[in-house]
Backbone as CSV, one residue per row, in Angstrom:
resi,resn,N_x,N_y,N_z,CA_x,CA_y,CA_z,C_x,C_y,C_z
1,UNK,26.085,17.197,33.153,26.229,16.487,31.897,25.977,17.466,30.747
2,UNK,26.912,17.501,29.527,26.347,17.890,28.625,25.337,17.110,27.246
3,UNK,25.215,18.177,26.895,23.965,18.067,25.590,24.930,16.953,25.196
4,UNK,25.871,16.589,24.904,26.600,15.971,24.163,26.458,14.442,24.327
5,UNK,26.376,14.055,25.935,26.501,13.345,26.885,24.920,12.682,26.875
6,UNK,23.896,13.094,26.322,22.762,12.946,27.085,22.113,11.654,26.060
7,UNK,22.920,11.945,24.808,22.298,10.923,23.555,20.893,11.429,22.957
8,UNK,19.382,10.648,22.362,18.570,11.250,22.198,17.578,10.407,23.162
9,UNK,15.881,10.939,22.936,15.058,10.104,23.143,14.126,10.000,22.054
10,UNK,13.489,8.591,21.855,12.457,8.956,20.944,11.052,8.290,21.793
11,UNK,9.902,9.066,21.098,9.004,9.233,21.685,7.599,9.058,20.511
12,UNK,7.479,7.703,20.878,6.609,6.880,19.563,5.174,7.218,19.771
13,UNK,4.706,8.232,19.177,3.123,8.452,19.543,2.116,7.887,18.547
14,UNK,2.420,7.044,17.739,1.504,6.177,17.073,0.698,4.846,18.053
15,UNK,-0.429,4.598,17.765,-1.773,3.841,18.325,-1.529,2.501,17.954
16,UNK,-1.104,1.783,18.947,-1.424,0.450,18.649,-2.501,-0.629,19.090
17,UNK,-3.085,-0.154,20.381,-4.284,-0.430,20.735,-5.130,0.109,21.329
18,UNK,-6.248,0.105,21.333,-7.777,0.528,21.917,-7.349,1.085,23.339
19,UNK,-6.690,0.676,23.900,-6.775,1.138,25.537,-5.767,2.584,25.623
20,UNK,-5.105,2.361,24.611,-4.293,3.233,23.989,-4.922,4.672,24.007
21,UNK,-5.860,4.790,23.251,-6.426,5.862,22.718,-7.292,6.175,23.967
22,UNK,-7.675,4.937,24.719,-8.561,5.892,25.688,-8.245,6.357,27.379
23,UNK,-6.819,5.684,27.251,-6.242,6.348,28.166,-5.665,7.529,27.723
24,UNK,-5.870,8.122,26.507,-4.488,9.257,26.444,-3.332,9.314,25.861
25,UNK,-2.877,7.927,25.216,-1.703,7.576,24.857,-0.327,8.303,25.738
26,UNK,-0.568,7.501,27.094,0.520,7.210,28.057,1.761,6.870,26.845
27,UNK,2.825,7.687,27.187,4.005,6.851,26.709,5.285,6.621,27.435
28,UNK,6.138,6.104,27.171,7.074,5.363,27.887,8.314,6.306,27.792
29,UNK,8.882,6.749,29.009,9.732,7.650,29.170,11.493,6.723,28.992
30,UNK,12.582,7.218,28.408,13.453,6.658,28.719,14.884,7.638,28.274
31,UNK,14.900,7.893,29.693,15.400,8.958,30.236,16.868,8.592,30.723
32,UNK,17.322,7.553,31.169,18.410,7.233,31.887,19.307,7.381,31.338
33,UNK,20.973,7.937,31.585,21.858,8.389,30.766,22.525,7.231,30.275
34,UNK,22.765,6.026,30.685,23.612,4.922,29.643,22.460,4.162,29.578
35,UNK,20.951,4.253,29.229,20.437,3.774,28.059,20.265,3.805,26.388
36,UNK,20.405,2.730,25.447,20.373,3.172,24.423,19.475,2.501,23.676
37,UNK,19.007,2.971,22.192,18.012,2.737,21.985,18.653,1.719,20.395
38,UNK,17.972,0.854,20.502,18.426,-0.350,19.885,17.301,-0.413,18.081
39,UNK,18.155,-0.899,17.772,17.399,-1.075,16.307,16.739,-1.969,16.147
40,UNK,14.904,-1.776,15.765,14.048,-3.029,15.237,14.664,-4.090,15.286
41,UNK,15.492,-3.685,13.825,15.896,-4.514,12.635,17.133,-5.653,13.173
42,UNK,17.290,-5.185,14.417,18.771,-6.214,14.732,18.246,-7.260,16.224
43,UNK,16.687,-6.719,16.530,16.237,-7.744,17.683,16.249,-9.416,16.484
44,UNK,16.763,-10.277,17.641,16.122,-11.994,17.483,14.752,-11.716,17.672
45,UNK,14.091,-12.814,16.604,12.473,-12.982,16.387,12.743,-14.260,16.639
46,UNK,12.366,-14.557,17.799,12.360,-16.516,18.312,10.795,-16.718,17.938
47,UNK,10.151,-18.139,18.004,9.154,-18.815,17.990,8.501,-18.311,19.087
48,UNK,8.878,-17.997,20.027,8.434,-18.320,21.363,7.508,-16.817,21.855
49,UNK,8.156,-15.328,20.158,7.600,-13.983,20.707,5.969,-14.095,19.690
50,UNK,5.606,-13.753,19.927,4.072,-13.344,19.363,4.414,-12.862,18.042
51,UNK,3.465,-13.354,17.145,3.563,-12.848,15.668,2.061,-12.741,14.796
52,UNK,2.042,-11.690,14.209,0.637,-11.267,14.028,0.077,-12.320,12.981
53,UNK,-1.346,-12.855,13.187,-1.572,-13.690,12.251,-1.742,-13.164,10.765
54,UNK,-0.589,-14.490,9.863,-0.573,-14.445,8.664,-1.878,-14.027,7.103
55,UNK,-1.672,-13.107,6.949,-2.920,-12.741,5.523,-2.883,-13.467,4.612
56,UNK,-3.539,-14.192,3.911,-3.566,-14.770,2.811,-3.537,-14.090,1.066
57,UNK,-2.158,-14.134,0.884,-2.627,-12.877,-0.258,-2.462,-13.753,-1.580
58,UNK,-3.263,-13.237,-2.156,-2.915,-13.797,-3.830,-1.603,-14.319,-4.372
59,UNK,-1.149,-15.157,-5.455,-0.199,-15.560,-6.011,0.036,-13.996,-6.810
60,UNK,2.011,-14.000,-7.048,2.053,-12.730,-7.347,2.609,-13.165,-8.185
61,UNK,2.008,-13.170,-9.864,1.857,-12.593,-10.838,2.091,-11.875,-11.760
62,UNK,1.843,-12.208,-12.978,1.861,-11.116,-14.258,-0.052,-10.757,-14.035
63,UNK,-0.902,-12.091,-14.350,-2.641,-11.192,-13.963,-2.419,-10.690,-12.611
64,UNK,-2.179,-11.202,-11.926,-2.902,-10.006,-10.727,-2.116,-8.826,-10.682
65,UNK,-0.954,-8.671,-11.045,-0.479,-7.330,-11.338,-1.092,-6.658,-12.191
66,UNK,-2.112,-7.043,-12.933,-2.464,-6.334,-14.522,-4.003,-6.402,-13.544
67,UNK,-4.571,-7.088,-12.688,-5.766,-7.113,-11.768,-5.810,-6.206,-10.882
68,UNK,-4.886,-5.789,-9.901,-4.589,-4.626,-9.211,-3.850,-3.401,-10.054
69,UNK,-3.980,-3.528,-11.124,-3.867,-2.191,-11.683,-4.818,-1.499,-12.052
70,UNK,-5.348,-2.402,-12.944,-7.260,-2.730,-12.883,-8.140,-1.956,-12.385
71,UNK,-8.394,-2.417,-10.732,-8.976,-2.489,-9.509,-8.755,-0.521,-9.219
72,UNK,-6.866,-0.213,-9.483,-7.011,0.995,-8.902,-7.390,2.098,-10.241
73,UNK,-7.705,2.002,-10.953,-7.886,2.567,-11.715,-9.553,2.526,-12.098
74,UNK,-10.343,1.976,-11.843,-11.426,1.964,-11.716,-12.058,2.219,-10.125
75,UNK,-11.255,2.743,-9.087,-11.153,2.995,-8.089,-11.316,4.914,-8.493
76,UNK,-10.186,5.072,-8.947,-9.603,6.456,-9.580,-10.860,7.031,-10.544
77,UNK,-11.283,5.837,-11.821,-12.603,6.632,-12.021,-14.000,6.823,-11.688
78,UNK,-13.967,6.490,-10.403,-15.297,6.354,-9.571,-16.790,5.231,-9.964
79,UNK,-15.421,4.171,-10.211,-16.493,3.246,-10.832,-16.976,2.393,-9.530
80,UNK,-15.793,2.175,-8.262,-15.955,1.226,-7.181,-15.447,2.236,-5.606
81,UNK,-16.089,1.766,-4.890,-15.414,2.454,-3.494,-13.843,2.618,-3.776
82,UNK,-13.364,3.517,-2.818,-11.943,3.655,-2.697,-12.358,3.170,-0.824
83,UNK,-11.389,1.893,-0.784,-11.540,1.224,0.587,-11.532,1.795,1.565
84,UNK,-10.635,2.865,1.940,-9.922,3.632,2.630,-11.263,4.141,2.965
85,UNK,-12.243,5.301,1.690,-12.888,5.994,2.785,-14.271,5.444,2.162
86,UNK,-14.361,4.225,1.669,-15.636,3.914,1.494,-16.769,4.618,0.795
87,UNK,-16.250,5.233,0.160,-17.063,6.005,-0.929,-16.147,6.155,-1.779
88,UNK,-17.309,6.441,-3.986,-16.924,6.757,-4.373,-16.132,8.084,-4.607
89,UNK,-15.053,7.852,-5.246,-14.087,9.582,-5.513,-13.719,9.494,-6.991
90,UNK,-13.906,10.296,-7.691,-13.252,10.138,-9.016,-11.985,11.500,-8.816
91,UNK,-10.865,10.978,-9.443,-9.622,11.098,-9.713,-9.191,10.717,-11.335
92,UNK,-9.934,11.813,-12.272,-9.603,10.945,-13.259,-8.425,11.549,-14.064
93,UNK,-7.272,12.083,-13.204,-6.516,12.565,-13.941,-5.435,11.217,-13.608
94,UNK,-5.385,10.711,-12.350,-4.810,9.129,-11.601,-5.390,8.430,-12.584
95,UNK,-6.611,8.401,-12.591,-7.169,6.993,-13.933,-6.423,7.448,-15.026
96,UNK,-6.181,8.190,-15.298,-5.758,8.169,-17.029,-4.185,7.800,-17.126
97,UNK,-3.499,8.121,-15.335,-2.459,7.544,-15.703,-2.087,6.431,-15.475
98,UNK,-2.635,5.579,-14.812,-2.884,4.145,-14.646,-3.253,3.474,-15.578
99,UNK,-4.237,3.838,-17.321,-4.421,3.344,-17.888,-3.570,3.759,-19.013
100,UNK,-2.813,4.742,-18.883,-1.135,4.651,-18.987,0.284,3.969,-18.985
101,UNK,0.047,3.289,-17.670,0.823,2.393,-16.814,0.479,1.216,-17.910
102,UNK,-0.544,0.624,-17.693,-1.526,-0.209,-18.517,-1.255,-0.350,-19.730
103,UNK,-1.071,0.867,-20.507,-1.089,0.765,-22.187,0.770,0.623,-22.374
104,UNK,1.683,0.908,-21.416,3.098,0.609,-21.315,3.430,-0.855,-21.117
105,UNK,2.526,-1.179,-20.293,3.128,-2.520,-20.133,2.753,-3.226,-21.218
106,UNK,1.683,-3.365,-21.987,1.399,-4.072,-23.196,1.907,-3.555,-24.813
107,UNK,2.515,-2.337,-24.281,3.857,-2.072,-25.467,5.283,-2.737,-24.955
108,UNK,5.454,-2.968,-23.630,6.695,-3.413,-23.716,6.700,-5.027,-23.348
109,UNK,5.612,-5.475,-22.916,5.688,-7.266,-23.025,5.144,-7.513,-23.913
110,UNK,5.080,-6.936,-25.079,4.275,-7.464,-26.681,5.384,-8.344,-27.417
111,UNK,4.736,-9.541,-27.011,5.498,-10.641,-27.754,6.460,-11.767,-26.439
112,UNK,5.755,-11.425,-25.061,6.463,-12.481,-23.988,5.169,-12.933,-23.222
113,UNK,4.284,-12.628,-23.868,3.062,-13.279,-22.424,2.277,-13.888,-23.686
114,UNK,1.670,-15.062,-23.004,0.830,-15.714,-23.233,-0.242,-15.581,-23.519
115,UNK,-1.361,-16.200,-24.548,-2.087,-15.796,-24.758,-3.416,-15.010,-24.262
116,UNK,-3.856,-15.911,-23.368,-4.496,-15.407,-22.260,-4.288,-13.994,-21.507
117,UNK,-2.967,-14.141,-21.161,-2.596,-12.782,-20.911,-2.508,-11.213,-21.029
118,UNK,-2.095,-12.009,-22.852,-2.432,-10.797,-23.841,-3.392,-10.392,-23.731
119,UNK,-4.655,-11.320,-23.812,-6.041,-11.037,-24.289,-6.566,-10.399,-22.981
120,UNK,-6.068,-11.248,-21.765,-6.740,-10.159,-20.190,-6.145,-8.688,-20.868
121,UNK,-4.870,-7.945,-20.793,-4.542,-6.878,-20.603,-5.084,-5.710,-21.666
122,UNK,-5.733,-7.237,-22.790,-6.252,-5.839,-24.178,-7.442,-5.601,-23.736
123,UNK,-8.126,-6.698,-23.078,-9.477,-6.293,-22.907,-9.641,-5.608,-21.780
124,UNK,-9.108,-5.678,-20.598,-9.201,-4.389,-19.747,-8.796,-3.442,-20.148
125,UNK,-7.769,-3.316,-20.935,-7.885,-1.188,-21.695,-8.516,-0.978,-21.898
126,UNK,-9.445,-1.968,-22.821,-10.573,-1.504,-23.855,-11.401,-1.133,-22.941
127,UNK,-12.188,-1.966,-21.766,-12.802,-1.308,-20.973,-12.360,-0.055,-20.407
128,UNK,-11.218,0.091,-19.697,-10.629,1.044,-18.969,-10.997,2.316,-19.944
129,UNK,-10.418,2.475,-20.998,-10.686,3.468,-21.773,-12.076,4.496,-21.893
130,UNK,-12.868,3.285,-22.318,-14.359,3.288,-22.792,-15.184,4.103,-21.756
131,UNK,-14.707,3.403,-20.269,-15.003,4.155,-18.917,-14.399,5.772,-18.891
132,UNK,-13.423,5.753,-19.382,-12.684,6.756,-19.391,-13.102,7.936,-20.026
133,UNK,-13.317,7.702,-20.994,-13.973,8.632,-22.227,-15.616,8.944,-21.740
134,UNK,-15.826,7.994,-21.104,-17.697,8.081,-20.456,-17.985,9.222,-19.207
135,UNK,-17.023,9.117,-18.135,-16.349,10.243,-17.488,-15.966,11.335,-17.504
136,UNK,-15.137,11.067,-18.804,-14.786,12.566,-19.003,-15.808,13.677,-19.514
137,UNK,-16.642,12.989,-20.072,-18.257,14.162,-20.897,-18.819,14.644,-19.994
C-alpha cells in the first residue's frame, strides 16, 4: 500500500478521566486501512447518549457583561484571586486595558442604556480607575 492509500490517524492524548492518568494514558489505536475517521460535529446526539450535567449560568446581559468585565479586571489588578491559579497576580498593563474596554463601551452606548445602567458602568470606572492609579505608585 502506499502513503497515499493509508489515509491518516489521529491520536487524542488529552485526559478525560482519573483512571486515565494513572494508567498511562492507554490510547486507542486505529489502524485498519478502510477505516475512517468521522466528524464530532456530524454524530446524532439522541436522548438515550449521556450528556454532561447542565451549569447554571447567569442571564446574559448588558450588567453582567459590564460585571464580568469588572471581575477580570480587578482580577488583572491583583485586587481578587485569578481562579485558575488561586492566587493573587497583578497584570496591570491587562487592567488598564480592560478599563479601556470599559471606558469604550460607555462612550459608545451613551445615550441607549438605562439609567441604572449608566450609573453601574460610571461607577465601576470610577472605582476601577482609583484602584488603578493606587497600583500603579
Amino acid at each position: 500500500m502506499t502513503e497515499e492509500d493509508k489515509g491518516f490517524i489521529i491520536k487524542d492524548r488529552r485526559i478525560f478521566a482519573e483512571e486515565n492518568r494513572e494508567t498511562g494514558e492507554k490510547e486507542d489505536k486505529k489502524e485498519s486501512a478502510g477505516e475512517e475517521v468521522k466528524d464530532q460535529a456530524q454524530k446524532d446526539t439522541g436522548p438515550e447518549e449521556k450528556q454532561e450535567p447542565e451549569t447554571r449560568m447567569p442571564e446574559i446581559n448588558f450588567p453582567t457583561f459590564i460585571i464580568s468585565l469588572n471581575a477580570s479586571a480587578l482580577v488583572h489588578l491583583g485586587v481578587i484571586e485569578e481562579p485558575a491559579a488561586g492566587k493573587k497576580v497583578k497584570n496591570l498593563p491587562m487592567g488598564k486595558q480592560t478599563i479601556d474596554i470599559l471606558s469604550m463601551l460607555e462612550e459608545k452606548t451613551r445615550g441607549n442604556l438605562s439609567k441604572e445602567e449608566e450609573n453601574m458602568l460610571k461607577n465601576i470606572l470610577y472605582d476601577l480607575r482609583i484602584i488603578y492609579v493606587k497600583e500603579k505608585e
